[in-house]
N, C-alpha and C positions, 0 to 999 in steps of 0.2 A: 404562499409557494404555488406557480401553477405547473401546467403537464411539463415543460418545459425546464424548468429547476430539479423534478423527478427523475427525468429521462437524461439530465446530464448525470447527475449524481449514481443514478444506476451505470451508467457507462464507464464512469470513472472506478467505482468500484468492482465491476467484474471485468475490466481492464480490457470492454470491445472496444473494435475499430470500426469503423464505417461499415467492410464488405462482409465482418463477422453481425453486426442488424441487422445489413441488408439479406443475411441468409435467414435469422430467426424471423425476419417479418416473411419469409416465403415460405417458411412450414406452415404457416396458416393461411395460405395464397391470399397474401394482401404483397402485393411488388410496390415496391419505393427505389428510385435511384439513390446512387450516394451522395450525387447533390442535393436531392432532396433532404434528404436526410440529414446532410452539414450544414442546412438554414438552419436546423433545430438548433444546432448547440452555437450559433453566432451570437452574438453581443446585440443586446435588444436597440442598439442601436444602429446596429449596421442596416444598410439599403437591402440588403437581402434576407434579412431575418424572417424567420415564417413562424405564426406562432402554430405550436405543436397540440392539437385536435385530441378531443378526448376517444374519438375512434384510433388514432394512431398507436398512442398510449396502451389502449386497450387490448388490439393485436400483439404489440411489440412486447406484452406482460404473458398476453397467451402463450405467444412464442416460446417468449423465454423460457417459460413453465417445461413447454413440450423437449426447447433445445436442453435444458441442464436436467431433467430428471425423464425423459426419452417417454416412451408409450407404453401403454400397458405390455404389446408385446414382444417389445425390447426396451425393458428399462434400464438407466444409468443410473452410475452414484454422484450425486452433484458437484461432493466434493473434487471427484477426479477431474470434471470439466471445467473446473475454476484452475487445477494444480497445471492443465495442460495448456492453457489461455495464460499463466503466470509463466508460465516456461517461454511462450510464445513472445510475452509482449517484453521482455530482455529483450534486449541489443547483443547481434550476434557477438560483435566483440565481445562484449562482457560476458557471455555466456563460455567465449574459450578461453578466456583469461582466467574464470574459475575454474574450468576443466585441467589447463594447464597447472594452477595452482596445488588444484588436489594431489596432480599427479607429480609436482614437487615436495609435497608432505606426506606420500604416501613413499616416496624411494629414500628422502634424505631426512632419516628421523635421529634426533639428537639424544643423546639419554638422561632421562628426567634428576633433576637434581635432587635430594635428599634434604628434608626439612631438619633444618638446624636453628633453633633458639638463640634469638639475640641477648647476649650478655646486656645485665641488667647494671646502670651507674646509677649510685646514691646523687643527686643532683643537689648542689649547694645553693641556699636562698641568695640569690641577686640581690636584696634588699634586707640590709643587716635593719634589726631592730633599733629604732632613733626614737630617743623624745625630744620632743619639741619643747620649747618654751616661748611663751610669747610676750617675755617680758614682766609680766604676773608674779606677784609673787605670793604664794601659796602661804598661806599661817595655819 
């Protein structure tokens, strides 16, 4: 696995975009364009692939350190900057199509139905007892 298969999988999981790295690589004044930055996750076979430095790597982890849990004298809870970076990375639509949703189960609520026990049937054997014989004849 090199810097490269790291830095996609980190991406993919905290669900940044290009201009959300390229702000975590400027808290620690190291500047990368977003083109720079989208050779990294190209296909090792593409013409513009760049392979990704283990200086890169090592800012871009600094970064992150300082963007998701902030500085000694304003620190953050991590979890909130992943919960607002998940809100973020939805599609607006999808985002009002839930909203709208909620706010149709929230005015049109039905009334819950009452558990009632399914009547129990004796169920009769499909396959009546048979003997066979195979011609033998038993003494």
């Amino acid at each position: 696995m090199n810097n490269n298969d790291i830095f996609k999988k980190l991406r993919v999981a905290l669900m940044l975009r290009d201009d959300q790295i390229e702000e975590i690589l400027k808290l620690v004044d190291f500047r990368m364009s977003k083109g720079e930055i989208g050779n990294f996750f190209r296909n090792a076979d593409h013409p513009k692939f760049v392979e990704c430095g283990d200086q890169v790597l090592r800012n871009f982890l600094n970064g992150l350190v300082i963007y998701l849990r902030g500085t000694k004298e304003n620190p953050k809870n991590p979890m909130d900057v992943i919960a607002i970076h998940k809100k973020e990375a939805q599609p607006k639509e999808f985002r009002e199509k839930k909203i709208e949703n909620r706010e149709k189960t929230a005015t049109t609520t039905t009334p819950k139905k009452k558990f009632v026990p399914k009547k129990q049937v004796k169920k009769e054997p499909i396959v009546e007892k048979v003997q066979f014989k195979n011609g033998k004849n038993k003494k």
